[in-house]
C-alpha positions in Angstrom: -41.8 -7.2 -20.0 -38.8 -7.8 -21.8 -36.0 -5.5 -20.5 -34.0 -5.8 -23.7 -36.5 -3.4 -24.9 -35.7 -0.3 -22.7 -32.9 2.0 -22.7 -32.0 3.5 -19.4 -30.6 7.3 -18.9 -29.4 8.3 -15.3 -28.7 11.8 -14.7 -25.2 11.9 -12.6 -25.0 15.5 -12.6 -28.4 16.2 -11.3 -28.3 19.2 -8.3 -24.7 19.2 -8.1 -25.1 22.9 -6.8 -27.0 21.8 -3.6 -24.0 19.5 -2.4 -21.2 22.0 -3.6 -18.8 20.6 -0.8 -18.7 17.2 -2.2 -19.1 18.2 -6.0 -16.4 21.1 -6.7 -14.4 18.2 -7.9 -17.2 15.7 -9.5 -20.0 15.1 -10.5 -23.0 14.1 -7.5 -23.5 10.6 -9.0 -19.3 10.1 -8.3 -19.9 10.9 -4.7 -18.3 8.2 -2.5 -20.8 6.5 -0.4 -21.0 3.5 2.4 -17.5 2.7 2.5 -17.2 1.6 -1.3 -19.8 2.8 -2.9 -20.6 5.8 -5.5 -24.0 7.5 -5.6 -24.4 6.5 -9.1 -23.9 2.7 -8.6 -27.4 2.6 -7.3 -29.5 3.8 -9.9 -27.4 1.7 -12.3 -27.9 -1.4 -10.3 -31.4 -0.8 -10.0 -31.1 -0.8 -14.0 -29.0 -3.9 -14.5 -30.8 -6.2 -12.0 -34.1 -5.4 -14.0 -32.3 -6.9 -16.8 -31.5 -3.5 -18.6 -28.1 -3.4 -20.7 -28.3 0.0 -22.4 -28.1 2.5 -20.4 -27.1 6.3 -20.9 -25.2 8.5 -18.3 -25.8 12.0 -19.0 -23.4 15.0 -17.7 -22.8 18.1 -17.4 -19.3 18.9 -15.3 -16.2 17.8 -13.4 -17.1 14.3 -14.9 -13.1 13.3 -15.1 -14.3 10.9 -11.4 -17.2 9.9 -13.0 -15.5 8.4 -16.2 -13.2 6.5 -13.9 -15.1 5.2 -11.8 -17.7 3.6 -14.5 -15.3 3.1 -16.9 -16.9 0.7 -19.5 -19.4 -0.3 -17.5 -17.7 -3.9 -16.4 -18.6 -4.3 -13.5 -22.3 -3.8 -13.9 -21.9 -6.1 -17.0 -22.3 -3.1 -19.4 -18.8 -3.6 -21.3 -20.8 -4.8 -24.5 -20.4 -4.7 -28.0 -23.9 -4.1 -28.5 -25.7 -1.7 -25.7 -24.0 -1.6 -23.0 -23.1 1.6 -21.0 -22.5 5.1 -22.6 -21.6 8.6 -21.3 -23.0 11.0 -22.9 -21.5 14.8 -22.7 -22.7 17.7 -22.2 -24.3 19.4 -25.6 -24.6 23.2 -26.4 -28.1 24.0 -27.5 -27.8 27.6 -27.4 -25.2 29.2 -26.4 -24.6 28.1 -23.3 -20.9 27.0 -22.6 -21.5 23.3 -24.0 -24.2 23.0 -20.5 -27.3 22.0 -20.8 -29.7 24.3 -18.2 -32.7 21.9 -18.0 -33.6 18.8 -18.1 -35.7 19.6 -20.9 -32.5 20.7 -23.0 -30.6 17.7 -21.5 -33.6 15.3 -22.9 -33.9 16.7 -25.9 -29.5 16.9 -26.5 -30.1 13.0 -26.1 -33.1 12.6 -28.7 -30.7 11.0 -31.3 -28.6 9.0 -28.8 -31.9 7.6 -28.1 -33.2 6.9 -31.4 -29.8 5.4 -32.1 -30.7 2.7 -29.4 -34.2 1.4 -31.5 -35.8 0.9 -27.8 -39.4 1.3 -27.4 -39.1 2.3 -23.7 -37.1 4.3 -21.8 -36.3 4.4 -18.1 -35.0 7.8 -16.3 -33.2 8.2 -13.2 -31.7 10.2 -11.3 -28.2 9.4 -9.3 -28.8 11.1 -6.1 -31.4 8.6 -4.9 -30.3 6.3 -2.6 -32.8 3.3 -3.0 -32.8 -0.2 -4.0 -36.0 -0.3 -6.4 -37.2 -3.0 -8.5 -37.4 -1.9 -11.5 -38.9 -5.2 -13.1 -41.7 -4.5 -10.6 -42.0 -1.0 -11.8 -42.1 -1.9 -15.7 -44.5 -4.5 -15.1 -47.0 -2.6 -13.4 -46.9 0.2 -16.0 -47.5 -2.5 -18.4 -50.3 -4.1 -16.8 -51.8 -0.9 -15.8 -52.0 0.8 -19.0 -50.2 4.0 -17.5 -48.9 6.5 -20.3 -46.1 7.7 -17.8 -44.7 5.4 -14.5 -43.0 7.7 -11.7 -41.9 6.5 -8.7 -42.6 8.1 -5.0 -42.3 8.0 -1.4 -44.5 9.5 1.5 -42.3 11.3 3.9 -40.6 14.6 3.9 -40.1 16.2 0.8 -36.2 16.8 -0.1 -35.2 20.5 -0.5 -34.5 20.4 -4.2 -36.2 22.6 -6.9 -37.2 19.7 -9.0 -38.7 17.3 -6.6 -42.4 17.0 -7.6 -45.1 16.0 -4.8 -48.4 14.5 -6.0 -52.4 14.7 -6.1 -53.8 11.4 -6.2 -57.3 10.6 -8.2 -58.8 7.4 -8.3 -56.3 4.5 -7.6 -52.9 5.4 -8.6 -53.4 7.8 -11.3 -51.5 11.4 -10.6 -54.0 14.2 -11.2 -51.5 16.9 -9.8 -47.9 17.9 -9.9 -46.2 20.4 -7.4 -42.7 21.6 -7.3 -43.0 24.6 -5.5 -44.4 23.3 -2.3 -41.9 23.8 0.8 -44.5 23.0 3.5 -43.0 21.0 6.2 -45.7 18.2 6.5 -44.8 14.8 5.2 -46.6 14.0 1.4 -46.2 12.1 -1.9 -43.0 13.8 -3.5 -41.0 11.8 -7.0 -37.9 10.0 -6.8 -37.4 10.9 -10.4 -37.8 7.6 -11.5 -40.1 7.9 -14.8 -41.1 5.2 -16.9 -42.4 5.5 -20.4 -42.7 5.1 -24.1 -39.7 6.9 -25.7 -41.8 7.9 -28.7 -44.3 9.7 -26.3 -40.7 10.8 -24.4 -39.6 12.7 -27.5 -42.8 14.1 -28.6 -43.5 15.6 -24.7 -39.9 17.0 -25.1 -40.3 18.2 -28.5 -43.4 19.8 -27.9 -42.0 21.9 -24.5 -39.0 22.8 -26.3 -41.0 24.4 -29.4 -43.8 26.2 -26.7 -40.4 27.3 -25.2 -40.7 25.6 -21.9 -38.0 25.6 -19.2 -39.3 23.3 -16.7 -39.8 19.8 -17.3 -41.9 18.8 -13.9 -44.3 21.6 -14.6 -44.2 21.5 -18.2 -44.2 18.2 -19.1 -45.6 16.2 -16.1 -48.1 18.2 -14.7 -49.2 20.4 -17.7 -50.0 16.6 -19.1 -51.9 14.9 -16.0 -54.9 15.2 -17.7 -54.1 14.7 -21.1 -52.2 11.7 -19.8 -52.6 9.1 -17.5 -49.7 9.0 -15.3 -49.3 6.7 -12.8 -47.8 6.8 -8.9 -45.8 3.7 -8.2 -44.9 3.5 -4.3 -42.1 2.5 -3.1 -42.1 1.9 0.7 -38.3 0.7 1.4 -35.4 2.9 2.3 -35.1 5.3 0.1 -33.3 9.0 0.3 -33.1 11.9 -2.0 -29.7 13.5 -1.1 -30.2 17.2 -1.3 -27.2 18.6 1.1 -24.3 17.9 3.0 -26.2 17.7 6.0 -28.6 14.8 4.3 -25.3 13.1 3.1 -24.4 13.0 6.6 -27.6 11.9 8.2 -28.0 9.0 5.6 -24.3 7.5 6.2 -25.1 7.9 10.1 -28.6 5.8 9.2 -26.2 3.2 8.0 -24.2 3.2 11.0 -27.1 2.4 13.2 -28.5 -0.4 11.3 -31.3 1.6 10.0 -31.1 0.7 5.9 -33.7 -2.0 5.5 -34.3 -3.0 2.4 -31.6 -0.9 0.8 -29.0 -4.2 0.6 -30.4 -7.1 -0.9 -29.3 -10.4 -1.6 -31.7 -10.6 -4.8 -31.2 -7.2 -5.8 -27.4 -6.4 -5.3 -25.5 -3.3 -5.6 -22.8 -3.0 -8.0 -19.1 -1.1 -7.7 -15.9 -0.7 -8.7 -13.5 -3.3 -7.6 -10.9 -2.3 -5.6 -8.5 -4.9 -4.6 -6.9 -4.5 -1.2 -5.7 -6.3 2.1 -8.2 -6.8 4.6 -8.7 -4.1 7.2 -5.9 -4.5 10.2 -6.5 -3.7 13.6 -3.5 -2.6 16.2 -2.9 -4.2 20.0 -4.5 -1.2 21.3 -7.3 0.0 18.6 -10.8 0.2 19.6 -13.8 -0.2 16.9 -17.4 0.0 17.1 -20.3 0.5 15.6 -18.6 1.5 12.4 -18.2 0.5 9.0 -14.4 0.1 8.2 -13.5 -0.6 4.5 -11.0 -3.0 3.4 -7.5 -1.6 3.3 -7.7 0.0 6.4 -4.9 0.4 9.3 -6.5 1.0 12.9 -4.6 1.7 15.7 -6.5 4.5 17.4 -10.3 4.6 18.2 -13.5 4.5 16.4 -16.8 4.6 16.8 -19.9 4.9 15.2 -18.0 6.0 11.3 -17.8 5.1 7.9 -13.9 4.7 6.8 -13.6 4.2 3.5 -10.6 2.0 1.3 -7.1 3.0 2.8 -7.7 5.2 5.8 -5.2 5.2 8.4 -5.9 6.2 12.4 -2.7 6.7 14.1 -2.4 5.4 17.5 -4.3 7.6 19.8 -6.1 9.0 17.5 -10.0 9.2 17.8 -12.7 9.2 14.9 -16.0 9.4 16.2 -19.3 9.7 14.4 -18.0 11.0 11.0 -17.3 9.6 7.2 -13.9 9.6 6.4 -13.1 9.1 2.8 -10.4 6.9 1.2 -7.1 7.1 2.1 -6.6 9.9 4.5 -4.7 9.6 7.0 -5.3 10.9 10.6 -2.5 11.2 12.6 -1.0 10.2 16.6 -3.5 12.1 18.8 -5.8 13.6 17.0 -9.4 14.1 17.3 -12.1 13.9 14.6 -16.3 14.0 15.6 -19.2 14.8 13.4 -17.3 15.6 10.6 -16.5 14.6 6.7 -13.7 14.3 5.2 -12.8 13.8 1.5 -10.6 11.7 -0.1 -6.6 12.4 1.0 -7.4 14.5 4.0 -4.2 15.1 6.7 -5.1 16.1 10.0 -1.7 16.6 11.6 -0.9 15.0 15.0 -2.8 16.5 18.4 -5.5 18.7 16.2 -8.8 18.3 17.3 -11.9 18.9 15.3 -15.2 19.0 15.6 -18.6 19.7 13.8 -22.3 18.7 15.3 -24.9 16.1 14.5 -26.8 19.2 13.0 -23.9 21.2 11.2 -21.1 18.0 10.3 -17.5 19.9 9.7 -16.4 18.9 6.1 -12.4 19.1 5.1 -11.8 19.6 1.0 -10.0 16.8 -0.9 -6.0 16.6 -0.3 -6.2 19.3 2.4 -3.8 19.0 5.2 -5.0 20.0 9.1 
């Protein structure tokens, strides 16, 4: 289908609550991930490599990082004149402190950006997935299916979020059933919150919840409508992760680590960022690194193994880094000690302190705090 057609809207502030440690100061789809990347840049890329070039990023809070980080959309190839890449603030339906509470209120506070935009489809996603979809693949199928709604899934363990559907299948593909509150541990069919649809069925389905005073969109919308509507399961079997905690944020960059991301980098379908131009990484007489994914920019003169060190960190000489993200530009100094932990951006750990967290409960140290 013709992707000029579709208007994409990513939700970068989506469950910023269950990640608090990484989003007191922005926004979950700003998160720093892999060594250069932002949560965010995946959905988007997803977007742009299907040929999409309008695309909407809607907010809610602490979106300051955000805004720099996207700018105007450049390096996706969003800095248009026509389309191209839009943030879109948050709006105050009713009363509530310029926040919308639901994604119902959040839809229907874009219904004239997206009329604006004159595309007959729309595309919604969510930036805490960390996948590499095709979303040509996805549109097409839709297409050729005759689906009234698309939504992406995965089988596997269902992410602890309150708005993560898991799925009934009928005949074929076609979704008869759709569960949020479903905390069993067995593996099933749960959303990626990737939906794909008409945008004039979109804002009638909004409009329609909002006026019957709904509140939740999975429940009100999608499942309330499975038989009214026939909505279609699209799997996707590559890697693909719903980040739903600190402790999933760490589990995901240790997957990285040990090789264990197929599928998620591809040369076909490649994953956009902000440039940051810097020397290459430089290595001391008597550093040791392995297994780890050191940015450019780096200085290593002490030890590390199996970490993610993002743009600009510095390990003093005898200082050891073992299994832990460090984020860009902090500094940890002569003789220190860091394991299972992550750090944000600016951290200081002073010289001889030694800290330490566990595979199962990773220590994280705030932004520009000094140890």
């Amino acid at each position: 289908m013709r992707a000029s057609n579709v208007l994409g809207i990513i939700y970068a502030s989506v469950d910023d609550d269950r990640i608090s440690e990484l989003t007191a100061v922005r926004t979950i789809g700003s998160v720093p991930f892999a060594g250069r990347y932002r949560l965010i840049d995946f959905a988007l890329s997803n977007m742009v490599n299907a040929g999409i070039s309008a695309v909407g990023v809607s907010t809610k809070s602490n979106y300051r990082s955000l805004m720099d980080h996207l700018g105007a959309g450049k390096p996706w190839d969003l800095s248009r004149k026509r389309d191209g890449l839009t943030i879109l603030p948050p709006f105050d339906l009713a009363g509530n402190g310029g926040v919308s509470r639901t994604r119902i209120e959040a839809l229907h506070a874009m219904l004239n950006y997206m009329g604006h935009s004159n595309k007959d489809y729309v595309l919604l996603a969510d930036a805490n997935v960390v996948a590499t979809i095709d979303y040509e693949a996805l549109m097409d199928g839709h297409l050729k299916s005759g689906a009234d709604i698309t939504i992406a899934y995965k089988h596997g363990k269902k992410p602890n979020l309150p708005d993560i559907m898991s799925f009934a299948f009928g005949d074929g593909d076609r979704i008869t059933r759709a569960v949020v509150l479903d905390n069993s541990p067995e593996e099933k069919d749960y959303s990626l919150n990737v939906l794909f649809m008409k945008r004039a069925l979109l804002e009638r389905l909004v409009s329609e919840a909002l006026t019957a005073g709904a509140t939740e969109f999975e429940r009100d919308v999608i499942n309330a409508n499975c038989e009214k509507l026939y909505i279609r399961g699209a799997k996707i079997d590559g890697f693909a992760c719903t980040i739903d905690s600190l402790q999933t944020y760490y589990d995901v960059s240790m997957k990285l680590v040990q090789g264990q991301y197929k599928g998620l980098f591809q040369k076909d379908l490649p994953v956009y960022t902000k440039v940051r131009d810097d020397m290459p990484a430089i290595y001391g007489t008597k550093s040791k690194a392995s297994n780890s994914l050191i940015a450019d920019g780096c200085i290593i003169k002490g030890t590390v193994e199996n970490s993610i060190l993002f743009r600009g960190v510095y390990v003093a000489e005898g200082a050891v880094v073992k299994n832990s993200v460090v984020m860009q530009d902090s500094y940890i100094s002569e003789g220190a000690s860091v394991n299972c932990a992550v750090l944000d951006k600016n951290v200081v750990i002073k010289p001889n302190k030694a800290l330490s967290g566990a595979a199962t409960c990773p220590l994280f140290i705030g932004k520009d705090v000094t140890v």
